[in-house]
Biotite code that builds the C-alpha atoms (Angstrom):
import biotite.structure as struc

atoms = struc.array([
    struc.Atom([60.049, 237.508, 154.062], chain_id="A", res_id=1, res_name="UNK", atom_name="CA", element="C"),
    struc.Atom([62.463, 239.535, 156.416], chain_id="A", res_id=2, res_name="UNK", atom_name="CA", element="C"),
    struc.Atom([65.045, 240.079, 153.229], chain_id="A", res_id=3, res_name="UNK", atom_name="CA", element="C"),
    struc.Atom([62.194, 241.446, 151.710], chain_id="A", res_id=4, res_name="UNK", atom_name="CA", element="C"),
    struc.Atom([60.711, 243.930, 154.958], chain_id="A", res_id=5, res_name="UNK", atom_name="CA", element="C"),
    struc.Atom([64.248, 244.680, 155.897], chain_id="A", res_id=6, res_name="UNK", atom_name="CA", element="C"),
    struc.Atom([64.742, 246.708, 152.333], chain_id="A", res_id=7, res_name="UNK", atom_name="CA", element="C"),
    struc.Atom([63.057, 249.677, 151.322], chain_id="A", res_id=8, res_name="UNK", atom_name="CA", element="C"),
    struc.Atom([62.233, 250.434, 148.134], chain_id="A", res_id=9, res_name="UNK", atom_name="CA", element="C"),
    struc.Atom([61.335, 253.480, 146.433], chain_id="A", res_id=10, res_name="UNK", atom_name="CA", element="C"),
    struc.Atom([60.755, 253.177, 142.731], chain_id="A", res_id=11, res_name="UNK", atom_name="CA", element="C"),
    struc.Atom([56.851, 251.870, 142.580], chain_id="A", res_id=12, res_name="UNK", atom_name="CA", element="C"),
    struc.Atom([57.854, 248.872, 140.776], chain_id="A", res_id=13, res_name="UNK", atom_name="CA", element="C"),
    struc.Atom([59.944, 247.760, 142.917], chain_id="A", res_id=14, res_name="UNK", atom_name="CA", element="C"),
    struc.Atom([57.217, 248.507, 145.767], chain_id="A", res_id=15, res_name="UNK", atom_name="CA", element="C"),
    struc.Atom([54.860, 246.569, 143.643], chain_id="A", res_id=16, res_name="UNK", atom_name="CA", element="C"),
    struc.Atom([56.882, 243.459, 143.032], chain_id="A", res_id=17, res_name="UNK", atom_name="CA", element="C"),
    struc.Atom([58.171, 243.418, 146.840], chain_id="A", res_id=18, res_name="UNK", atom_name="CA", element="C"),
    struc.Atom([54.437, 243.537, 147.963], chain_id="A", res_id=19, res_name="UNK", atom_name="CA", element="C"),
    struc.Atom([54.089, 240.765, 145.635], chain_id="A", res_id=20, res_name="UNK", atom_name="CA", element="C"),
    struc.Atom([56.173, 238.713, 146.592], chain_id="A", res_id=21, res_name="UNK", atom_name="CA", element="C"),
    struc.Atom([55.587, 238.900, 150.385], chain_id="A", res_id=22, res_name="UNK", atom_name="CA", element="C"),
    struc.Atom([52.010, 237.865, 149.629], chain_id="A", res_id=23, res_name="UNK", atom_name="CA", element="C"),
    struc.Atom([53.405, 234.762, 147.436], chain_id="A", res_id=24, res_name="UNK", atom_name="CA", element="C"),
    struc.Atom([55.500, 233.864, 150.063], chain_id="A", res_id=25, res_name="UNK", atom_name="CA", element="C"),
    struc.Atom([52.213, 234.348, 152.886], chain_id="A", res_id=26, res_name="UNK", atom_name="CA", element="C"),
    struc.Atom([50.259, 231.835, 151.258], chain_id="A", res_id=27, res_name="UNK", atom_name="CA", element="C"),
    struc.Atom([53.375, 229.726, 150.583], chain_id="A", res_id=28, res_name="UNK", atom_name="CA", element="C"),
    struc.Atom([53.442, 229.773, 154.508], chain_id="A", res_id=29, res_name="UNK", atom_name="CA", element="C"),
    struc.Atom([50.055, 228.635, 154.728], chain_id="A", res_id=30, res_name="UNK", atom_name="CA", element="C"),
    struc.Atom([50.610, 226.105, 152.420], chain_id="A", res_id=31, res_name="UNK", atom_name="CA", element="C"),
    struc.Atom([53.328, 225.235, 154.635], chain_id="A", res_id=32, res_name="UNK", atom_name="CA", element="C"),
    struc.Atom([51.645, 224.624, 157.594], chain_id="A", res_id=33, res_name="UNK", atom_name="CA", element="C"),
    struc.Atom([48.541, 223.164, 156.024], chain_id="A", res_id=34, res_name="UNK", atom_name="CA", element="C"),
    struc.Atom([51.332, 220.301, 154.381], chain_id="A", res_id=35, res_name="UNK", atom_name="CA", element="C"),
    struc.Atom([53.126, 219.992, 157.883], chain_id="A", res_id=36, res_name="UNK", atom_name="CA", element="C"),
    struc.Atom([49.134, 219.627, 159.230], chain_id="A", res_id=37, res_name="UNK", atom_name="CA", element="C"),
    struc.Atom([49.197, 215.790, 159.052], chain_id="A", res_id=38, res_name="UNK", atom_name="CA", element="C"),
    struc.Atom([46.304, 214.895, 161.473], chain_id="A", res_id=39, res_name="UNK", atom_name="CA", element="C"),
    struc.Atom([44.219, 217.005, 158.537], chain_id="A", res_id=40, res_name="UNK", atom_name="CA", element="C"),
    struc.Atom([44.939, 214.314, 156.360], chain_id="A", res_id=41, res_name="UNK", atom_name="CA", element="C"),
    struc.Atom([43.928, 214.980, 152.658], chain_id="A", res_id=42, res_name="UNK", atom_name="CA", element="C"),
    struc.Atom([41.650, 218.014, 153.504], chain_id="A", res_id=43, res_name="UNK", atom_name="CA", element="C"),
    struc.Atom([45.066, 219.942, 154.893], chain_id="A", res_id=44, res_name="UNK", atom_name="CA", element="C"),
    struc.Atom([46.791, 219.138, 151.806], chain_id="A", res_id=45, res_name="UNK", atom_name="CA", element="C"),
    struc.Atom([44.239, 219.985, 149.225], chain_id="A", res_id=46, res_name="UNK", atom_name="CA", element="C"),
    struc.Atom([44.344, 223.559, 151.294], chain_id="A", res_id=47, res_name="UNK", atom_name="CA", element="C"),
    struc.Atom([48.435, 223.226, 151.106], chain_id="A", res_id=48, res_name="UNK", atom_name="CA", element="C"),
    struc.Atom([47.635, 222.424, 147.345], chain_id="A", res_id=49, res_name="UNK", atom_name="CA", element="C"),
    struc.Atom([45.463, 225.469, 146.966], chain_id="A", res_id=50, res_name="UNK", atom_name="CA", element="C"),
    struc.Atom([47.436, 227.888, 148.928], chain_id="A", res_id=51, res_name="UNK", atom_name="CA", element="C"),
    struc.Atom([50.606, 227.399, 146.826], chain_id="A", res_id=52, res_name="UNK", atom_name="CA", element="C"),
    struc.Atom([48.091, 227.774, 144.061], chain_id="A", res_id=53, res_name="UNK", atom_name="CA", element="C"),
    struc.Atom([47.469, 231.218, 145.017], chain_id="A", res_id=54, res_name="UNK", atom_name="CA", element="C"),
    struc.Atom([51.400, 232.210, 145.899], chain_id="A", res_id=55, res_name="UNK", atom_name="CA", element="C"),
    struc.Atom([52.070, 230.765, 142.137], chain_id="A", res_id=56, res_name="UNK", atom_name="CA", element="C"),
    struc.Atom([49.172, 232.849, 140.513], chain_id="A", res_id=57, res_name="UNK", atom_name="CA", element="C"),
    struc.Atom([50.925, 235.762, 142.872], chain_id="A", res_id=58, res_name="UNK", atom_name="CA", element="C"),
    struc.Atom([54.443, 235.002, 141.517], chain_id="A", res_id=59, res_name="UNK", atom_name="CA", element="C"),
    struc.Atom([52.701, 235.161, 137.803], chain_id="A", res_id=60, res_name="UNK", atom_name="CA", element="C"),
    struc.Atom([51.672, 238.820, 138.036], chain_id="A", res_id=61, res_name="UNK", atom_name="CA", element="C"),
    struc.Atom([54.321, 239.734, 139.681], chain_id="A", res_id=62, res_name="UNK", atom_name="CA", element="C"),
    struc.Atom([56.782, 238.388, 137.008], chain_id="A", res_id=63, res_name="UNK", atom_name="CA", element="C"),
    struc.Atom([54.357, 239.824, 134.022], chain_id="A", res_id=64, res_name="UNK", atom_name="CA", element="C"),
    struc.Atom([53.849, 238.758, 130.340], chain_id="A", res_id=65, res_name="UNK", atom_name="CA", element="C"),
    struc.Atom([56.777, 241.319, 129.354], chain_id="A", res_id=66, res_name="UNK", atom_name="CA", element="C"),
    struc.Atom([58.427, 239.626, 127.118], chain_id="A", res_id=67, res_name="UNK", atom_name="CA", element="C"),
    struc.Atom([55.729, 236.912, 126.274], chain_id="A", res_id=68, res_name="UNK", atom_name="CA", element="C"),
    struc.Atom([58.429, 234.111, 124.755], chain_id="A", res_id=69, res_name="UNK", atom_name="CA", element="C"),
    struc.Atom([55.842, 231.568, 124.089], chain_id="A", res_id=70, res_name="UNK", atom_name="CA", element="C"),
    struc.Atom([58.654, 229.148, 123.215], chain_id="A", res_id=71, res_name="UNK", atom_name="CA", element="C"),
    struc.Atom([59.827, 228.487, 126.561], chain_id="A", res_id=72, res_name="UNK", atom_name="CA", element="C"),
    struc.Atom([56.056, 228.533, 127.888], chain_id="A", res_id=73, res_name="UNK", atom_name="CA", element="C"),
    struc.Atom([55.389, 225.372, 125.361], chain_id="A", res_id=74, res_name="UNK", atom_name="CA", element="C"),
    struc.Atom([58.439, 223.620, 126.544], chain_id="A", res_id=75, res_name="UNK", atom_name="CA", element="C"),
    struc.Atom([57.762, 223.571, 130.174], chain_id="A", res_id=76, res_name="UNK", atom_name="CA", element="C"),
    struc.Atom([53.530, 222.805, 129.956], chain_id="A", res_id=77, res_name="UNK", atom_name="CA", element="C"),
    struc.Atom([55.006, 219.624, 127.399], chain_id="A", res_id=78, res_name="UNK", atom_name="CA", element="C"),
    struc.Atom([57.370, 218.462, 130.259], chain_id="A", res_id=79, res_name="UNK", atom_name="CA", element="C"),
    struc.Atom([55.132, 218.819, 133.022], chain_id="A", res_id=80, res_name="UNK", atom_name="CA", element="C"),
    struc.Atom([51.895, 217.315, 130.679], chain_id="A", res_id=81, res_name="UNK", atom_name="CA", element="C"),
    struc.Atom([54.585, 214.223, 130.533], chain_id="A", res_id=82, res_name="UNK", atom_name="CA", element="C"),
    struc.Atom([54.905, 214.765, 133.810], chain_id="A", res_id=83, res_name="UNK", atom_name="CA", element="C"),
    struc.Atom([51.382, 214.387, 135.183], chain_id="A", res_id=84, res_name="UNK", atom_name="CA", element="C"),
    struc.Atom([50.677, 211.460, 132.286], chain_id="A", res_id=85, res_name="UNK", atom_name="CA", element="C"),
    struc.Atom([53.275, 209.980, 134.088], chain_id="A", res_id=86, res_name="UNK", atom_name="CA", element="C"),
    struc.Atom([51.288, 209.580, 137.565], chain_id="A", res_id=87, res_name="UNK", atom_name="CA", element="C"),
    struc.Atom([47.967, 210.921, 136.558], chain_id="A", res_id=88, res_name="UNK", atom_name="CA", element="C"),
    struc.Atom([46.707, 206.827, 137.086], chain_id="A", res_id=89, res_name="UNK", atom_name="CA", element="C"),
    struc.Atom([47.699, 207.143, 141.243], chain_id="A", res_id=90, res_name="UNK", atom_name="CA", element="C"),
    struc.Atom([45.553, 210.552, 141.838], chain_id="A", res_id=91, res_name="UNK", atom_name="CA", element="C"),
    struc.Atom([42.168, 210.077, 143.724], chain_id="A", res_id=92, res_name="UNK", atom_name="CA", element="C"),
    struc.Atom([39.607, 212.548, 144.828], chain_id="A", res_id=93, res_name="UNK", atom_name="CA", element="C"),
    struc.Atom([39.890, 215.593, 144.213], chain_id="A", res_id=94, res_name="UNK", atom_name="CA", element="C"),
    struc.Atom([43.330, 215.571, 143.065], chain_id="A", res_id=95, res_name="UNK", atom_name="CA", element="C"),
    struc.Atom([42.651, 214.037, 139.546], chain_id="A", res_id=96, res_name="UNK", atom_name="CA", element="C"),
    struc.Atom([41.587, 217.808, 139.294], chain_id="A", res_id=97, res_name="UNK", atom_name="CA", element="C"),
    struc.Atom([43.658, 219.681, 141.677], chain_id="A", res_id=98, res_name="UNK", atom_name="CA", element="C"),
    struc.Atom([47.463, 218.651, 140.932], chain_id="A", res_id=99, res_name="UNK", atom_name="CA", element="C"),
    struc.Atom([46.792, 219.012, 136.894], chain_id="A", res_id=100, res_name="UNK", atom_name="CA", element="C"),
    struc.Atom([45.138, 222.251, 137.688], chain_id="A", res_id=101, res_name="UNK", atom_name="CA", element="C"),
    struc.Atom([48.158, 223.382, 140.330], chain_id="A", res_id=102, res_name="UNK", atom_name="CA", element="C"),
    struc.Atom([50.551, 222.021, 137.683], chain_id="A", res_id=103, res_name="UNK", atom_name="CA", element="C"),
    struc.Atom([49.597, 224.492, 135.393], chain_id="A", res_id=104, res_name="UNK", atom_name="CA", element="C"),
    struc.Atom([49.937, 226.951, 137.514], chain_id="A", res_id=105, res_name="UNK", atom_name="CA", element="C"),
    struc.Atom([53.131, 225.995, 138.452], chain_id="A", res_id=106, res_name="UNK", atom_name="CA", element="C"),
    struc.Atom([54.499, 225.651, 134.786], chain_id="A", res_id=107, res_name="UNK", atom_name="CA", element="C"),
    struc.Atom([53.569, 228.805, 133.970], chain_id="A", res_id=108, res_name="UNK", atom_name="CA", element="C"),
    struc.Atom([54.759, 230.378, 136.847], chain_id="A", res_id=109, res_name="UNK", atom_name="CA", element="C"),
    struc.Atom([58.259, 229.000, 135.806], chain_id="A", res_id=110, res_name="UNK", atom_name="CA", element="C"),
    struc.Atom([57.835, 229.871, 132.126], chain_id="A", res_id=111, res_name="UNK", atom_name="CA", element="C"),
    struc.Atom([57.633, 233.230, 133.252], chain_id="A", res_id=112, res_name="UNK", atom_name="CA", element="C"),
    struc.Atom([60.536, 233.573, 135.442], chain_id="A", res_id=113, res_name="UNK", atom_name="CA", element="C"),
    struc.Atom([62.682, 232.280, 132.402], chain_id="A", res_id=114, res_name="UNK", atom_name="CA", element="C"),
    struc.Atom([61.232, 234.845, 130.178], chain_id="A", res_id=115, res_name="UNK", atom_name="CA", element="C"),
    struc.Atom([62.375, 237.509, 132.571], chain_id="A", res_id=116, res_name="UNK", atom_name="CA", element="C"),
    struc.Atom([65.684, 236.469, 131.893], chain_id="A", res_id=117, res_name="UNK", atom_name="CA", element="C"),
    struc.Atom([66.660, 238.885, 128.861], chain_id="A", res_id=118, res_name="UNK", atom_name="CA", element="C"),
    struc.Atom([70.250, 239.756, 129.896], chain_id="A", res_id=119, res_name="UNK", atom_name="CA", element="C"),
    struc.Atom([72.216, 236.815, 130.947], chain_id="A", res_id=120, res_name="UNK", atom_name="CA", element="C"),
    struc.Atom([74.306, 238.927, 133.065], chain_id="A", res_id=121, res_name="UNK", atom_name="CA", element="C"),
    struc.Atom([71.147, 239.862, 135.750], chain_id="A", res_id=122, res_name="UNK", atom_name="CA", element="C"),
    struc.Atom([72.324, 237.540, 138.167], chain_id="A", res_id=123, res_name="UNK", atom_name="CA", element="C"),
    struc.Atom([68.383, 238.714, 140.149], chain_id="A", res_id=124, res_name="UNK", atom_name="CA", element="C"),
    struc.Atom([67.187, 237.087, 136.679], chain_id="A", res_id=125, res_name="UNK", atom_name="CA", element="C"),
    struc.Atom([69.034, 234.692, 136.654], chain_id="A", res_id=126, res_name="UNK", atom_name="CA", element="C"),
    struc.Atom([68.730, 233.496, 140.336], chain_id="A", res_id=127, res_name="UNK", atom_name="CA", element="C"),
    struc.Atom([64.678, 233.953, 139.880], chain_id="A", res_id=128, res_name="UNK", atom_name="CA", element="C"),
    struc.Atom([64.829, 231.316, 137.114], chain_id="A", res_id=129, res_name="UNK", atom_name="CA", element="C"),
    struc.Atom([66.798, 228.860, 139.013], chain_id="A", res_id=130, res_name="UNK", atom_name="CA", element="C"),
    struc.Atom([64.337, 229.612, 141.958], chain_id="A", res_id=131, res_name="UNK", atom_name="CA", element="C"),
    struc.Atom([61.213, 228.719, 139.947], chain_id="A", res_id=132, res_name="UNK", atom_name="CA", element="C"),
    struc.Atom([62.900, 225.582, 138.362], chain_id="A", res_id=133, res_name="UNK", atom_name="CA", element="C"),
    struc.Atom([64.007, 224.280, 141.859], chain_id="A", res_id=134, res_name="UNK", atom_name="CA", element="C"),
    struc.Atom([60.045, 225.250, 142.772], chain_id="A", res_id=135, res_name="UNK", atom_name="CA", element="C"),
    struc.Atom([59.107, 222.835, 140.405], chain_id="A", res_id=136, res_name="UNK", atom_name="CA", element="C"),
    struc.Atom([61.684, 220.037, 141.012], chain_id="A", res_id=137, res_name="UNK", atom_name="CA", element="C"),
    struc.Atom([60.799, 220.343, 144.966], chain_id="A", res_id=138, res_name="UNK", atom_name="CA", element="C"),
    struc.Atom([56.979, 219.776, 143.653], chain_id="A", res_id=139, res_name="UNK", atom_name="CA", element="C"),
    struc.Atom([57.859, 216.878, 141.214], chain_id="A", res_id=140, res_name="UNK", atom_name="CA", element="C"),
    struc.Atom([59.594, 215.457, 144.039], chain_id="A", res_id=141, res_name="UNK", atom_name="CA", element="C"),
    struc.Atom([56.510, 215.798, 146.579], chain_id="A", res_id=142, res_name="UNK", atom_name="CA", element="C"),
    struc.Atom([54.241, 213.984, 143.734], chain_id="A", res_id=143, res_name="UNK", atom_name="CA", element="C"),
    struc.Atom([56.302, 211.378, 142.660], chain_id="A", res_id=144, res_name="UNK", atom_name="CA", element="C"),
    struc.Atom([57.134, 210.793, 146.274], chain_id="A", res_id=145, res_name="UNK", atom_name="CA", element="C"),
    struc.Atom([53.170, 210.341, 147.068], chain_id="A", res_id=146, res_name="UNK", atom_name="CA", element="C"),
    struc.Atom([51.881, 209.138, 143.785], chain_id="A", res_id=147, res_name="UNK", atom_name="CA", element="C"),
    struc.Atom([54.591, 207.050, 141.687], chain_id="A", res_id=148, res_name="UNK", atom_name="CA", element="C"),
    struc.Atom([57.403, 205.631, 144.292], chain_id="A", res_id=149, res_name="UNK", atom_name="CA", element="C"),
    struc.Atom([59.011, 206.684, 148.221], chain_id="A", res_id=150, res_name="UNK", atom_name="CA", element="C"),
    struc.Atom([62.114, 208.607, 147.494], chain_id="A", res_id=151, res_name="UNK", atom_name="CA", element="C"),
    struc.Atom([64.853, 208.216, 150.232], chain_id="A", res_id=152, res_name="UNK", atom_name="CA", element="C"),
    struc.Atom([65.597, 211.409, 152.375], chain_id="A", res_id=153, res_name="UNK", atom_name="CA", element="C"),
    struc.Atom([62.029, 212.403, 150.075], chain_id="A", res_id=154, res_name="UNK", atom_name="CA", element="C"),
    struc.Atom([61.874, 215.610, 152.673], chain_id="A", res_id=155, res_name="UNK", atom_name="CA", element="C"),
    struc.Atom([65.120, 216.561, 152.963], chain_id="A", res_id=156, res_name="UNK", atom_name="CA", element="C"),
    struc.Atom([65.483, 216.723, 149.404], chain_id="A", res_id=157, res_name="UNK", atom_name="CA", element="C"),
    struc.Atom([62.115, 218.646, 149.118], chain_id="A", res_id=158, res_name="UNK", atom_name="CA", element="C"),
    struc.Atom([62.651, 221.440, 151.599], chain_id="A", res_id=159, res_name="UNK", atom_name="CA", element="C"),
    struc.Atom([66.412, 222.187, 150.278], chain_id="A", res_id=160, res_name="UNK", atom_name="CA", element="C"),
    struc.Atom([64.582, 222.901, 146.449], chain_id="A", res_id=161, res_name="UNK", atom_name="CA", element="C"),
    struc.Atom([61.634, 224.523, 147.842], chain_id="A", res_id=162, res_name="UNK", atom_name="CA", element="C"),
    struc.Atom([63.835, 226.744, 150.402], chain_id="A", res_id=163, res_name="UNK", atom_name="CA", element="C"),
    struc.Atom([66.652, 227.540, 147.402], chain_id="A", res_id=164, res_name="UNK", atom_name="CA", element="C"),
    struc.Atom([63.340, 228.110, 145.271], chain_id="A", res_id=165, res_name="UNK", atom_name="CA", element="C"),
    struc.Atom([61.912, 230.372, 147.390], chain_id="A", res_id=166, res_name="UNK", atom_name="CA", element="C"),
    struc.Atom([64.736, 232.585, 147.942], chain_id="A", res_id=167, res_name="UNK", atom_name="CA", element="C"),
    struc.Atom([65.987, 232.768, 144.269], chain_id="A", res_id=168, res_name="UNK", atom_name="CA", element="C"),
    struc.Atom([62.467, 233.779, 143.640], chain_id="A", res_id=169, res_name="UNK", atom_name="CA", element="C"),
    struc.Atom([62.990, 236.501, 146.412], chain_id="A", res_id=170, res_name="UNK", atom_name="CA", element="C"),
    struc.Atom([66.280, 237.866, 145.240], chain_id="A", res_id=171, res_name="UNK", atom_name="CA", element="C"),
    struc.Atom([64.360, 238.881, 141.827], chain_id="A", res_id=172, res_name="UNK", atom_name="CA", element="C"),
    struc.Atom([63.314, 241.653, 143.788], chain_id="A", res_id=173, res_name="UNK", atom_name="CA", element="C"),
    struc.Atom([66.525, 243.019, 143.624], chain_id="A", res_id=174, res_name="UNK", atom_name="CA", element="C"),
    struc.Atom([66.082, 243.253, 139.605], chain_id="A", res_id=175, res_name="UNK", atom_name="CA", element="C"),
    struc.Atom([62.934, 245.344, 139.191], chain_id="A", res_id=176, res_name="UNK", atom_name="CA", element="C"),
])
């Protein structure tokens, strides 16, 4: 968030995406704190859940449909369908809904950050893609972690993705 206050930008896309992505990265900080919230128990981490729900949807529009590559769209909703098959027997509650739901979201947050990437030499591109795939791997690791079997060092390995995610998502900025 300070990367992204410290710089001022004057072409109106870039304005747009920064505002954006500050917003994604607000209600990934809710999301935060409603996850770090444990004496909420499952009610703090559906609003987690829902929060990065939002920040993904944000990350969506901000990324655009421009160019649409359906390809790579198909390929990540058929890995993370496999995915959720996977562990889809261990959800309870609300969450038989929820983390299929937020999955989606998620894949196609991803699928469009990899669209982006038209010229292999954008290194805001390409750091943007590797941002939204380490998104995803820090959220595999949270559900399989819960759902499917304890990972050792499960947080460590979770905040390093989600805080390389976050700012390779950031540094896209620098692209627009």
């Amino acid at each position: 968030m300070i990367f992204l206050l410290m710089n001022d930008y004057k072409e109106p896309r870039q304005v747009r995406h920064k505002r954006f992505l500050l917003t994604g990265l607000f209600f990934s900080l809710i999301g935060d704190i409603m996850l770090d919230y444990k004496a909420g128990g499952e009610n703090a981490f559906a609003i987690g859940m829902a929060s990065f729900a939002v920040a993904q949807i944000i990350y969506v529009i901000s990324f655009g449909f421009k160019p649409l590559r359906p390809i790579i769209g198909l390929g990540f909703y058929a890995i993370g369908g496999s995915v959720i098959a996977i562990i889809f027997k261990s959800f309870k509650g609300i969450f038989i809904v929820a983390i299929p739901i937020y999955s989606l979201l998620l894949e196609t947050m991803v699928w469009r950050a990899f669209a982006r990437v038209i010229n292999i030499k954008s290194l805001p591109q390409i750091c943007c893609a590797i941002g939204a795939l380490l998104f995803i791997i820090s959220d595999s690791l949270i559900a399989v972690n819960m759902f499917l079997l304890p990972i050792h060092n499960a947080q460590v390995l979770i905040m390093i993705t989600y805080y390389l995610a976050q700012l390779g998502i950031t540094l896209s900025v620098l692209d627009v």
